[in-house]
C-alpha positions as CSV (number, residue, x, y, z in Angstrom):
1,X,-7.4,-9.1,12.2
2,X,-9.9,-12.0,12.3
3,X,-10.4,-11.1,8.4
4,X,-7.0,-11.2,7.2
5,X,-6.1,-15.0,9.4
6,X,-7.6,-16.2,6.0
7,X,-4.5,-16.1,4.3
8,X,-3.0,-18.3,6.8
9,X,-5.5,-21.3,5.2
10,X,-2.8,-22.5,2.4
11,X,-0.2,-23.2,5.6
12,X,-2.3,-24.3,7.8
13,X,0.3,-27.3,8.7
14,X,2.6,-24.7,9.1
15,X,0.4,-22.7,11.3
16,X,-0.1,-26.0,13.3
17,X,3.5,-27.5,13.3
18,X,5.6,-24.3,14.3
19,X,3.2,-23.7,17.9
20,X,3.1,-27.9,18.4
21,X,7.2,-27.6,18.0
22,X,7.4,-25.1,20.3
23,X,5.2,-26.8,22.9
24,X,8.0,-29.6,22.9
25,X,10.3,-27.6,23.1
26,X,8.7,-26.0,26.2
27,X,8.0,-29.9,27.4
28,X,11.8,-30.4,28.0
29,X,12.2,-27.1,29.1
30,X,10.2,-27.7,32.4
31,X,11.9,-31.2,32.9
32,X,15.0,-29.0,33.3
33,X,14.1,-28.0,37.0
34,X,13.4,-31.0,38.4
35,X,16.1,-33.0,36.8
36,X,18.5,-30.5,38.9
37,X,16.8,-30.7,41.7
38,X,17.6,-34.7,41.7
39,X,21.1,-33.9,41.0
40,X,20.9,-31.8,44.2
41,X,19.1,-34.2,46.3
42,X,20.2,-37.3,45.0
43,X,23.5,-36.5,43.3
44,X,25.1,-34.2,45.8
45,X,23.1,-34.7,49.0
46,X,21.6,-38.4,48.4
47,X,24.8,-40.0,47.9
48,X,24.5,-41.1,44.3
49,X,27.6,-40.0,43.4
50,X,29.8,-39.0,40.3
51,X,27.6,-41.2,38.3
52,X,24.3,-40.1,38.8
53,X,25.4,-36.4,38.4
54,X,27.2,-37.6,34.9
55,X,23.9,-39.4,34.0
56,X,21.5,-36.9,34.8
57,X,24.2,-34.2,33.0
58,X,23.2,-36.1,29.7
59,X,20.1,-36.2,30.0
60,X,20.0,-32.6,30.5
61,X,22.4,-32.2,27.3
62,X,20.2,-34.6,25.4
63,X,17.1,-32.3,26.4
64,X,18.8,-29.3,24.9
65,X,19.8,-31.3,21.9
66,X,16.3,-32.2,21.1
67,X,14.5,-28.7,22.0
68,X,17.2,-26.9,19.9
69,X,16.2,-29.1,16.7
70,X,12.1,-28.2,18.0
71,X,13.1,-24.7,18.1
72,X,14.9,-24.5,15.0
73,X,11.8,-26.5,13.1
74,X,9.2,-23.7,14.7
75,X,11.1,-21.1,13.5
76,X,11.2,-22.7,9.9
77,X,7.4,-23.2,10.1
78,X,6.5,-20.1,11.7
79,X,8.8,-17.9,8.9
80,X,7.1,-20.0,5.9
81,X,3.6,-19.2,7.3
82,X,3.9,-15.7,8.3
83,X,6.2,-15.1,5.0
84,X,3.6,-17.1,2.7
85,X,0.5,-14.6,4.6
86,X,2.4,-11.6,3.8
87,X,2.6,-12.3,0.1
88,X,-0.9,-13.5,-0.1
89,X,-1.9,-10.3,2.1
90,X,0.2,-7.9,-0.2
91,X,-0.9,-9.3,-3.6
92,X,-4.8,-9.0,-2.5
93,X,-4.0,-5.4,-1.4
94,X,-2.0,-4.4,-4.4
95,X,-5.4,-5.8,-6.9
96,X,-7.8,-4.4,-4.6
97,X,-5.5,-1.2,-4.8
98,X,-5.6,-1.7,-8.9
99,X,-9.3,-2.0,-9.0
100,X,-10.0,0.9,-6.9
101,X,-11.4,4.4,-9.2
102,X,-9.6,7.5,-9.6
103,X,-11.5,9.0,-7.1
104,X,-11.0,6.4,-4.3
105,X,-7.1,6.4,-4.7
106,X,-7.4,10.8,-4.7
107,X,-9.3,9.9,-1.6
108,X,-7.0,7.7,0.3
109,X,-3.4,8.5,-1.1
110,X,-1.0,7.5,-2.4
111,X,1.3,7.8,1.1
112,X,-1.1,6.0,3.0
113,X,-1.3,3.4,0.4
114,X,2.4,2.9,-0.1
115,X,2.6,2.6,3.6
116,X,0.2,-0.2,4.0
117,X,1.8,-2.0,1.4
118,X,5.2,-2.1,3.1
119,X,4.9,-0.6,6.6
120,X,2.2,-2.1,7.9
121,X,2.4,-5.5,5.7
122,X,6.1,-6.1,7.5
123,X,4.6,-5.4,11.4
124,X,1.9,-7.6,10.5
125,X,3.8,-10.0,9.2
126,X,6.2,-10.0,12.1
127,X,3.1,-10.1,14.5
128,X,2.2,-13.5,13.1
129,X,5.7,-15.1,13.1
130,X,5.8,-14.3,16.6
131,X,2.2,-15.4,17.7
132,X,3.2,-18.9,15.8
133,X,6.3,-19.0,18.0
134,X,5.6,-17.8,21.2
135,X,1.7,-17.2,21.9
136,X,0.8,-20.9,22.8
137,X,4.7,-21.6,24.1
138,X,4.6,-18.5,26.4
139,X,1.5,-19.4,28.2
140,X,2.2,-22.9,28.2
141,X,5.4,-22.4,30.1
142,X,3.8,-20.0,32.8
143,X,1.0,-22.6,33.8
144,X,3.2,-25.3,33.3
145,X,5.8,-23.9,36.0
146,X,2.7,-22.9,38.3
147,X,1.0,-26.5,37.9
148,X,5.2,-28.1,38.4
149,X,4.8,-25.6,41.6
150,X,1.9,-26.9,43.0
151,X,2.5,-30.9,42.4
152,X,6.1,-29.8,44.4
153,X,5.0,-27.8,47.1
154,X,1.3,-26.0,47.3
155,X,2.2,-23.3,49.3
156,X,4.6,-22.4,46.9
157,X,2.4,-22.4,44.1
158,X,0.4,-20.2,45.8
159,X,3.0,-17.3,45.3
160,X,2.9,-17.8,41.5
161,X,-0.4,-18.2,40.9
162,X,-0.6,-14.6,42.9
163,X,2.6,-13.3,40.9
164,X,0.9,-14.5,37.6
165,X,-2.3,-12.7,38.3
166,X,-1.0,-9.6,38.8
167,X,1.5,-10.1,35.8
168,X,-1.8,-10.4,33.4
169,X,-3.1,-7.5,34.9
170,X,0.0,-5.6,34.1
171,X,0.4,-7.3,30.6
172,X,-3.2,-7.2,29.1
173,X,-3.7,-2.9,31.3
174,X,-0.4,-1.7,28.7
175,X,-1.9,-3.7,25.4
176,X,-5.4,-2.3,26.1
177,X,-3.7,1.2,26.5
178,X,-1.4,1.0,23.8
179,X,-3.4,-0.8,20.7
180,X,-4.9,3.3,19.7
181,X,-1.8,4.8,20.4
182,X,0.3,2.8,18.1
183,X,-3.2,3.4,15.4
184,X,-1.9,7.6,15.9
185,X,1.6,6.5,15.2
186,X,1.2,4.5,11.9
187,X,-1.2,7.8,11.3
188,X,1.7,10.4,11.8
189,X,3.7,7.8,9.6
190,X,1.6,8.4,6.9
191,X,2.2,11.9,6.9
192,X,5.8,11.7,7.2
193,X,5.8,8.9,4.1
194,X,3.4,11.8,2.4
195,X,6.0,14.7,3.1
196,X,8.9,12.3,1.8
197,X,7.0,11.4,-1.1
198,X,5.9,14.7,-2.3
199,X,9.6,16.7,-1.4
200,X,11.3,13.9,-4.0
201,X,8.6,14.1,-6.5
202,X,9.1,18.0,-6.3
203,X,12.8,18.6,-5.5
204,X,13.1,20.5,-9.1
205,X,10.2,22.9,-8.2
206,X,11.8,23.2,-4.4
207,X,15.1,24.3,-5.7
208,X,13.7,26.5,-8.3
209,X,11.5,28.4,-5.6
210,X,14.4,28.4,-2.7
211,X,12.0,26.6,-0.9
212,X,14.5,24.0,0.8
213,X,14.3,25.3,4.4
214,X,10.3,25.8,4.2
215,X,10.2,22.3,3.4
216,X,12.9,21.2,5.7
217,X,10.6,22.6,8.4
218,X,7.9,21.5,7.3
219,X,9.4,17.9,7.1
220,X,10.7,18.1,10.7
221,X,7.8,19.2,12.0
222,X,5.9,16.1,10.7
223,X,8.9,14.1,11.7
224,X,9.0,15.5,16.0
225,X,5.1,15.0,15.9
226,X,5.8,11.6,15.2
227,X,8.5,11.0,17.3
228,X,6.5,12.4,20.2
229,X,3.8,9.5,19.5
230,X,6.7,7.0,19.2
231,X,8.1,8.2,22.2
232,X,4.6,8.5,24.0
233,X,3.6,4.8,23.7
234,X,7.6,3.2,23.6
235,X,7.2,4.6,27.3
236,X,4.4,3.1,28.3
237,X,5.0,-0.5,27.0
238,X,8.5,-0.1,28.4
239,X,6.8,-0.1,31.4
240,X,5.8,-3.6,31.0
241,X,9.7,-5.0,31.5
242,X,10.7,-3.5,34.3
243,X,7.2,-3.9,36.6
244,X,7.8,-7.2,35.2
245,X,11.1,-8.0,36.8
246,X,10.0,-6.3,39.9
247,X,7.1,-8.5,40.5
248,X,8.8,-11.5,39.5
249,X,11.6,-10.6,42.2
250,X,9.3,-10.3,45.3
251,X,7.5,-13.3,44.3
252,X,11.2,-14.8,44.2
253,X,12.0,-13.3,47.4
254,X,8.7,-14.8,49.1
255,X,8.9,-18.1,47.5
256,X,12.4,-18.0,48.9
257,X,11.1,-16.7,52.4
258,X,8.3,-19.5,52.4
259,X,10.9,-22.4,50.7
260,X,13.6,-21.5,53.8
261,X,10.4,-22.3,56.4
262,X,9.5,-25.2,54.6
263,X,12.8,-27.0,54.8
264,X,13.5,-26.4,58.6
265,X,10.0,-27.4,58.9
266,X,11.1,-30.5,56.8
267,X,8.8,-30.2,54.4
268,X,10.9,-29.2,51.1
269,X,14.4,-30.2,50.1
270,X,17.1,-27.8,49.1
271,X,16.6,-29.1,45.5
272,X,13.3,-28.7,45.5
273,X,13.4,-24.8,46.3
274,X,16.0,-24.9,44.1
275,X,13.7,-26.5,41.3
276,X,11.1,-23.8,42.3
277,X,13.6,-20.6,41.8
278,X,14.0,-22.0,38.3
279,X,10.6,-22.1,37.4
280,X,10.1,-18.5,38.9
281,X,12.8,-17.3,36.3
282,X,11.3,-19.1,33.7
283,X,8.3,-17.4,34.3
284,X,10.6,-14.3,33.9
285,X,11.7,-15.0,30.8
286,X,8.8,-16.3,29.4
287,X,6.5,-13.3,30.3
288,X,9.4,-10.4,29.0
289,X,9.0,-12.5,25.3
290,X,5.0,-12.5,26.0
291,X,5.3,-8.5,26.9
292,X,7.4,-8.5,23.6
293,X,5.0,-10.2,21.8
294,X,2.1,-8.4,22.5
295,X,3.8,-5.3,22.2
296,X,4.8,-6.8,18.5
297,X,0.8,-7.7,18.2
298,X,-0.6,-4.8,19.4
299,X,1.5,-2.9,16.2
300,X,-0.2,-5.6,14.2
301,X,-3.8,-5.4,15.1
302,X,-3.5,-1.6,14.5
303,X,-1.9,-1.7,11.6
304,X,-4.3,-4.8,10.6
305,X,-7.2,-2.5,10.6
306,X,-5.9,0.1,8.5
307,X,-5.3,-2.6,6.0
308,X,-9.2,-4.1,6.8
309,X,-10.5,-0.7,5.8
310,X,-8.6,-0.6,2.6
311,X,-9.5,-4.3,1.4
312,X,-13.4,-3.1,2.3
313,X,-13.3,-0.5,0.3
314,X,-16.0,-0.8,-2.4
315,X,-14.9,0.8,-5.7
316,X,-17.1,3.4,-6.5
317,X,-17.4,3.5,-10.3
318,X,-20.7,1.7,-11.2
319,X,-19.8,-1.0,-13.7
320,X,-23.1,-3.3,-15.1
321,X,-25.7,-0.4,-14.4
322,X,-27.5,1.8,-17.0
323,X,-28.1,0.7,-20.5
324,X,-28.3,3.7,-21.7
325,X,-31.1,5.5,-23.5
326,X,-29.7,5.3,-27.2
327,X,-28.2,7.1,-29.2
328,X,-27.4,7.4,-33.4
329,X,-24.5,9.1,-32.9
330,X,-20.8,7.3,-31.9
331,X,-19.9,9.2,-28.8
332,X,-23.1,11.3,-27.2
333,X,-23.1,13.4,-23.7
334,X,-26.9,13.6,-22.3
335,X,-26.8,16.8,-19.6
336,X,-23.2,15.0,-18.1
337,X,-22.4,16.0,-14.4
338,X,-19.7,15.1,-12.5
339,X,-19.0,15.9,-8.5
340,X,-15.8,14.8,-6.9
341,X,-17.0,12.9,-3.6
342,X,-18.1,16.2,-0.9
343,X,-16.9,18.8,-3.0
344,X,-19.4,21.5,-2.7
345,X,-19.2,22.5,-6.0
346,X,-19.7,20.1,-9.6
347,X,-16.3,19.7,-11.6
348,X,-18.8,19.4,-14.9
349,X,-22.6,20.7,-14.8
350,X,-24.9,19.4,-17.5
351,X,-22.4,18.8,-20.6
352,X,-24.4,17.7,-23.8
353,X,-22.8,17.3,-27.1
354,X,-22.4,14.5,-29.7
355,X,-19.1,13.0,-31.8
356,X,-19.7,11.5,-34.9
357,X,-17.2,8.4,-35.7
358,X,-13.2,9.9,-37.3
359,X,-14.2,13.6,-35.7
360,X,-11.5,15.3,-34.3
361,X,-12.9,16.9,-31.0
362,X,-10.8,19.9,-29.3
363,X,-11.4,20.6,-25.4
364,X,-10.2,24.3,-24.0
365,X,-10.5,26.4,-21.1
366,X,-8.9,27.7,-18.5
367,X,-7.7,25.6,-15.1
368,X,-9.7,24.1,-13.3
369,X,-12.3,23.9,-16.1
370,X,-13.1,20.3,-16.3
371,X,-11.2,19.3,-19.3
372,X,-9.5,16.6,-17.9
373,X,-12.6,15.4,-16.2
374,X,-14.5,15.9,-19.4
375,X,-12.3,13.1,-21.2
376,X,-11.8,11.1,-18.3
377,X,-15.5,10.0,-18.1
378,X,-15.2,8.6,-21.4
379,X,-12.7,5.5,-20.4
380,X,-14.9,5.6,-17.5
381,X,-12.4,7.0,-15.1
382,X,-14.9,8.5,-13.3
383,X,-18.6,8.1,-13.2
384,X,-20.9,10.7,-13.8
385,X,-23.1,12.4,-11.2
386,X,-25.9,13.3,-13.4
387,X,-26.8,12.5,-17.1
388,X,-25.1,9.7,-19.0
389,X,-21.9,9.1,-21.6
390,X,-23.2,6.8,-24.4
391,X,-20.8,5.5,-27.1
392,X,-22.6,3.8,-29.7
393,X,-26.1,4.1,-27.8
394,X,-24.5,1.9,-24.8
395,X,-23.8,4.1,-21.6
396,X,-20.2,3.5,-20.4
397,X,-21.0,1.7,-17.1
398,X,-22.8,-1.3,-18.8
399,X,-19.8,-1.9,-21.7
400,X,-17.3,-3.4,-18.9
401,X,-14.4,-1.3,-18.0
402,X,-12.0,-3.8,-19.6
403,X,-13.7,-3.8,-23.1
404,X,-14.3,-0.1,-22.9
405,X,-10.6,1.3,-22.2
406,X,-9.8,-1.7,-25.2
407,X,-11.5,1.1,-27.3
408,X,-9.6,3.7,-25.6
409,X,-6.5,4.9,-26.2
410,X,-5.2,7.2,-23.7
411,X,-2.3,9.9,-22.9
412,X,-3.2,11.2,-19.6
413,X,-1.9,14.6,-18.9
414,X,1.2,13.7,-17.0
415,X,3.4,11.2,-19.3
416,X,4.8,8.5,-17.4
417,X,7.1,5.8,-18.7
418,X,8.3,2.8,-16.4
419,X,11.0,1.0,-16.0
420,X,12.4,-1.0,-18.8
421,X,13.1,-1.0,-22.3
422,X,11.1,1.3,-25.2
423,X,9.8,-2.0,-26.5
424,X,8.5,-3.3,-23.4
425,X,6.9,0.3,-22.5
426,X,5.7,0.4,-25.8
427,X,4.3,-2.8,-26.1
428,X,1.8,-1.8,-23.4
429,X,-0.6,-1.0,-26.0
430,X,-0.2,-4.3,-27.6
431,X,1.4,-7.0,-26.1
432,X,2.4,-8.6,-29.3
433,X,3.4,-5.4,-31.3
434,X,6.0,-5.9,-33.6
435,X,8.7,-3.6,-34.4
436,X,7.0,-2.6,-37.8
437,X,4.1,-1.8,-36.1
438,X,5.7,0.4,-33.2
439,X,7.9,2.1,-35.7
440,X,4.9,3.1,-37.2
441,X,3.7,4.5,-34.3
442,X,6.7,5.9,-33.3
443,X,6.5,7.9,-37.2
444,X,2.9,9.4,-36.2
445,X,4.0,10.3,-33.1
446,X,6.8,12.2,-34.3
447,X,9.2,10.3,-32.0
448,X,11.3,8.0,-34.5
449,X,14.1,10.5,-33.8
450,X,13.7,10.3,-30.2
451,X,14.4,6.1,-30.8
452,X,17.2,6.4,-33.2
453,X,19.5,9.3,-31.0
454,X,19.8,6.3,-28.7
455,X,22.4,3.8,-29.1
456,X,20.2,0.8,-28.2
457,X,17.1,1.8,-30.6
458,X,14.3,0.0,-29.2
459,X,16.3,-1.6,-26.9
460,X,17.3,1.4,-25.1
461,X,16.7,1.0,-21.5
462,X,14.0,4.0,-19.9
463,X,14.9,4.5,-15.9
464,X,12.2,4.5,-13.7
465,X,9.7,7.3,-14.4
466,X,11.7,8.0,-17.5
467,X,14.1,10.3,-16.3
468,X,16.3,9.4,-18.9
469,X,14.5,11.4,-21.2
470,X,13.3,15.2,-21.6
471,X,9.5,15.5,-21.2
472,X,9.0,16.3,-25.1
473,X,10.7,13.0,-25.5
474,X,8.5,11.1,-22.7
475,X,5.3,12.9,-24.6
476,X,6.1,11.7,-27.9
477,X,6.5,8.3,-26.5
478,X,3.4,8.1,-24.4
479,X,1.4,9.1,-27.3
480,X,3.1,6.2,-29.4
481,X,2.5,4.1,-26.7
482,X,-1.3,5.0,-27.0
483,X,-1.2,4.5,-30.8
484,X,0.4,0.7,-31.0
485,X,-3.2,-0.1,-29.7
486,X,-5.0,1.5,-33.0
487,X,-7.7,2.2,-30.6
488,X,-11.4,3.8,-31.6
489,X,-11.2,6.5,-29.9
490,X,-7.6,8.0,-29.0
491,X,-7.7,10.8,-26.4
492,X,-4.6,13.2,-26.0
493,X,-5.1,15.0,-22.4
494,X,-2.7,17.7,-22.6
495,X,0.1,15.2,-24.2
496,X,1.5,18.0,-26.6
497,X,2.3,20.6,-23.8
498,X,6.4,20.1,-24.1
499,X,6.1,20.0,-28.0
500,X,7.2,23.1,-30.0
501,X,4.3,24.5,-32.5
502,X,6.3,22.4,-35.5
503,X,6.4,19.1,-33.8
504,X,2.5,19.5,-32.3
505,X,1.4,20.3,-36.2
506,X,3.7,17.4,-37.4
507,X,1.6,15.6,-34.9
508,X,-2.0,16.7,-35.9
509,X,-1.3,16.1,-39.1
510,X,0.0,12.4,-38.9
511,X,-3.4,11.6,-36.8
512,X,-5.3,12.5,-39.9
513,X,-3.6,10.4,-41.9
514,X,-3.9,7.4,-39.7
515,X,-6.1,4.2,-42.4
516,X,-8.0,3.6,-39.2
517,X,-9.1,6.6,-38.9
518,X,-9.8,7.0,-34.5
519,X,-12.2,9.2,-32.9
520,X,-9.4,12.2,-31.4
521,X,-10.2,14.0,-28.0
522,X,-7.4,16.6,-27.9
523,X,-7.0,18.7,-24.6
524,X,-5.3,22.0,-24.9
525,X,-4.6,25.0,-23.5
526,X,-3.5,26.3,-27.2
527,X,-5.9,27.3,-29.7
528,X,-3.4,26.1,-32.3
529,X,-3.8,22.7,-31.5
530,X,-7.1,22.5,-32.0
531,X,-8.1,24.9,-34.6
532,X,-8.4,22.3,-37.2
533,X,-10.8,20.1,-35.0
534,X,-14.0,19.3,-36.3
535,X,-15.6,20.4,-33.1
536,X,-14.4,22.0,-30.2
537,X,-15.5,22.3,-27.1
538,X,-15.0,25.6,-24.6
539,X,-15.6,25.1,-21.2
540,X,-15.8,27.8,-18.1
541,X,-15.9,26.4,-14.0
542,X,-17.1,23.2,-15.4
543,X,-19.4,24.9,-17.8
544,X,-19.9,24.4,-21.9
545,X,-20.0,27.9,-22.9
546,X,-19.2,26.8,-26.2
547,X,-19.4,24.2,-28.8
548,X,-18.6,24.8,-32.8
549,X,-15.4,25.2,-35.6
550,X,-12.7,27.1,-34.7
551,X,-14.7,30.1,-36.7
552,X,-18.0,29.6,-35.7
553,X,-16.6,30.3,-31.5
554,X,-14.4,33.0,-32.8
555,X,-17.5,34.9,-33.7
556,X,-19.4,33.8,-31.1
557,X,-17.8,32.9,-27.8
558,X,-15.6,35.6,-25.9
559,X,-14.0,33.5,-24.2
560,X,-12.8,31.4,-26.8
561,X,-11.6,34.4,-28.8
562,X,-10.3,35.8,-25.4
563,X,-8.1,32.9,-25.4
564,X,-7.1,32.7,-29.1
565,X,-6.0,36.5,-29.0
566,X,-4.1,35.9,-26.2
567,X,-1.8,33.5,-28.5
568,X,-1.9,34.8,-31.3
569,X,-1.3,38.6,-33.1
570,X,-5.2,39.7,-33.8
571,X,-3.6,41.7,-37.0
572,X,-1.8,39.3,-38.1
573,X,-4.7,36.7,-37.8
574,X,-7.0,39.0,-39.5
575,X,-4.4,39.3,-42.4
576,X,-4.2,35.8,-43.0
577,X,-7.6,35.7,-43.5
């Protein structure tokens, strides 16, 4: 928590008005006590009359006047603070989150990390409110009535400087007890946020499989484990209230013995052990908002920690490191391994090849290949294990992430589209695209007709994810997204995969065309769509089993001709020559 109380320094008068409010509003609080306890002894008993009792009445009314306005101010400076930390706390996690690789955010999840951002930002954020309002006032009020106690009667303050003891062994026993409890809990949240996530992502493939009562189960039984936690740790800080009010009652009950002595003994007046009572239930009140709050705080330092961790993380892609050995061709791969964290096994094991400048490379083989993780190390997605990726004799890591994917254009294997207009999502290639330019992208992509079915052309709004349109259509506009750029290298992971064989050669053929002529990575599982490259690249369990034309692996790769006579009719490819 210590690390986060940074983003506190821009309201630091905040931070320091809202407790010093508080304090005087606690200040008039304790005159409360012994302003009755003159109405009592000098109002009632005393003699003083209608008078006094109307005089001391306002000045009880005027207290309450001036410690509502210092309660209302705390609250103003405690909300702006702990408000103003949350949004500095959630915009440093959301670019930490942003600057994290590929393989940290496969690592952590994106359930966790959608939890942290909203979960665990809110308790923390209510943690602090409440620490600004009520940790120093809290305190403050307890001694105060204890010290009040012992300048009124020191036997008395005796009994509450016993009853306080044992409340702080009570309060700070349940916090210490309960701060890894409520760690488990935000833990089984996760997985319930992960379960949620994952059965709305996947409620097409659910329905499609009959799979609604697996995953119902599946969902409750995330949802009873944490309930069980919830109810687990709820129980024991409930605990705190209700020892709470039974230790503040028999303290009442001896102060009240030891106040009834005292006055026969003529050593206390009625308004004083009146004036004592009240401080006693003060102290009540005061340490069930206390229990509150550390309840509230012991929520926040666990889920503080899980936020810690995150903002520690250290992105692992190496960026500045490895110059690179040289190389005379454009793109080169020098014996290019890749391991995904622990797994046992590589994802890529000692890939060399080399891309001249306008080639057209094709990547096939089966799942799990290494395809995907083939073109991903070009953009620097991920970094290599082993071996090095060089584009124009400069290995990846030392070109700077941001200049490097400026060369890149890329439609990863999933098209996504977000929430907007087609311009806008468009435009994410080039920011200050005009329409000639993204209607010229839209034309190589082969998804003008996609724009002009819509009443709104470029205009048309896209719903979040966009839903709105089929996943041909999303495809067609991812790649034109990728285009807008007019990127070196382009690289097409899988992007044709909802295209009928038409559309996808429509599409091969407008990339040759392009006057800018771009290095092409296409990813495919059809032979078709790479056929025409000028190299392509056959891979097995992470393995380059092949590298040649389209003719040259038909003769000599089985696997490659394995998968090419799987697609097409061997006949009627040998009759076409």
């Amino acid at each position: 928590m210590k690390k986060l109380l940074r983003y506190l320094k821009k309201y630091k008068l905040q931070s320091v008005l809202a407790p010093l409010f508080k304090l005087l509003e606690a200040c008039f609080e304790l005159f409360v006590p012994i302003i009755v306890a003159a109405i009592i002894d000098n109002g009632i008993k005393g003699g003083g009359g209608t008078s006094y009792i109307i005089y001391s009445a306002l000045i009880l009314v005027a207290l309450g006047v001036v410690g509502l306005i210092s309660a209302v101010s705390a609250q103003y400076f405690a909300a702006k603070a702990a408000v103003g930390f949350s949004k500095g706390l959630r915009h440093d996690l959301f670019k930490k989150m942003q600057s994290l690789s590929y393989a940290d955010i496969d690592g952590l999840g994106t359930g966790k990390m959608i939890t942290r951002m909203t979960s665990d930002v809110n308790q923390i954020q209510s943690g602090v409110n409440l620490v600004l309002r009520l940790f120093m006032r809290s305190p403050f009020i307890v001694f105060g009535a204890m010290i009040m106690a012992f300048v009124i009667n020191p036997p008395s303050g005796i009994i509450f400087a016993i009853t306080i003891a044992i409340l702080c062994v009570i309060v700070f026993g349940i916090m210490l007890i309960s701060i890894p409890l409520y760690r488990k809990v935000q833990g089984n949240l996760d997985r319930v946020t992960v379960a949620t996530r994952e059965t709305l992502t996947g409620a097409r493939v659910l329905r499609a499989f009959c799979k609604e009562e697996d995953e119902i189960a599946n969902y409750d039984k995330q949802n009873t484990e944490l309930t069980k936690s919830q109810l687990f740790v709820g129980r024991i800080s409930a605990l705190m209230n209700p020892l709470t009010y039974a230790i503040i009652n028999v303290g009442i009950i001896a102060l009240l013995h030891t106040g009834a002595l005292q006055i026969n003994a003529g050593n206390l007046s009625q308004g004083q052990v009146v004036a004592l009572y009240n401080y006693m239930t003060q102290i009540l009140v005061e340490l069930i908002k206390l229990a509150n709050l550390i309840i509230t705080v012991t929520k926040s330092f666990a889920c503080a920690g899980r936020i810690t961790q995150v903002l520690d993380m250290h992105p692992s892609l190496i960026s500045g490191g490895g110059e690179g050995t040289g190389s005379n061709h454009f793109i080169e791969f020098k014996n290019v391994s890749v391991n995904y964290g622990n797994a046992g096994e590589n994802a890529l094991t000692d890939i060399s090849f080399t891309v001249e400048k306008g080639q057209t490379i094709g990547i096939i083989g089966g799942t799990g290949a290494g395809k995907t993780t083939l073109v991903n190390t070009v953009p620097h997605f991920y970094d290599v294990s082993q071996g090095e990726v060089l584009i124009n004799g400069c290995n990846v890591n030392s070109i700077g992430d941001e200049k490097l994917r400026d060369m890149c254009g890329v439609v990863p294997q999933r098209a996504v589209l977000f929430k907007g207009t087609i311009r806008e999502n468009l435009q994410w290639g080039k920011a200050d695209a005009t329409d000639g330019e993204i209607e010229n992208a839209l034309e190589t992509a082969q998804a003008a007709d996609v724009v002009k079915g819509k009443g709104k052309g470029l205009d048309e709004l896209v719903e979040q994810g966009g839903k709105n349109f089929s996943g041909g259509q999303r495809q067609r506009l991812t790649i034109a997204r990728a285009l807008v750029k007019k990127s070196n290298i382009l690289i097409l992971d899988d992007s044709a995969s909802a295209l009928d064989y038409a559309t996808d050669a429509k599409l091969r053929q407008s990339l040759k065309k392009l006057d800018y002529s771009p290095t092409v990575f296409i990813v495919s599982q059809r032979t078709s769509s790479i056929k025409h490259a000028d190299k392509i690249i056959v891979l097995d369990a992470g393995k380059m089993v092949g590298c040649g034309t389209h003719d040259e692996l038909i003769k000599t790769c089985d696997i490659y001709r394995e998968i090419h006579f799987s697609q097409v009719d061997e006949k009627k490819e040998a009759a076409n020559g």
